[in-house]
N, C-alpha and C positions, 0 to 999 in steps of 0.2 A: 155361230155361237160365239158370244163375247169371251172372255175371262172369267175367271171364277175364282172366290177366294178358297182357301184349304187351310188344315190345319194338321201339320205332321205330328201325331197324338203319341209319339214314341217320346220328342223332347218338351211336350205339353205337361207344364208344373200346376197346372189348375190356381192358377194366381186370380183368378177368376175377373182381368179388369178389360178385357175383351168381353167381356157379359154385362159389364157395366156400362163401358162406353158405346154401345152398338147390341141393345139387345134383339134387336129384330134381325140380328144375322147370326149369332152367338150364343149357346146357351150350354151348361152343365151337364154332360152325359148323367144317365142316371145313376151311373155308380160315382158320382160325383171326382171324382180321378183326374179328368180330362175336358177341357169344353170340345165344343162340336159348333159345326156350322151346319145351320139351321137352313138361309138361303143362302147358296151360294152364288147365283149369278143376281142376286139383288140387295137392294139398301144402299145408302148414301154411303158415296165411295170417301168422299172425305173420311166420315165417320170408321170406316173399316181401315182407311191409311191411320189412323191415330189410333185405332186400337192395333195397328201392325207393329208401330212407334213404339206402344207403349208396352209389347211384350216382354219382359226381362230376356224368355230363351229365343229370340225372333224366330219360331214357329209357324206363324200364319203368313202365307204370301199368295200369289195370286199365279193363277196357271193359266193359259191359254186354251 
């Protein structure tokens, strides 16, 4: 099993631009509060680095 990306949902400000930049891995828990990863061992890894970039609280990283 590859890596996988995560999203530690405790410092997760719902900035919502990891749902923008990468919505096929990324998306709005339904209480709206938090995103969530959708796939995590898939989608263009570029695309998931630049929504890593672009987090204000850097929350989402990648696990083994």
């Amino acid at each position: 099993m590859g890596r996988r990306v995560v999203i530690d949902v405790d410092e997760c400000m719902a900035c919502e631009a990891c749902v923008e930049l990468c919505p096929e891995v990324f998306e709005m828990a339904e209480d709206g509060e938090t995103a969530v990863v959708i796939m995590p061992e898939g989608g263009d890894e570029d695309l998931i680095e630049e929504a890593m970039d672009s987090c204000p609280v850097e929350c989402i990283t990648w696990e083994d």
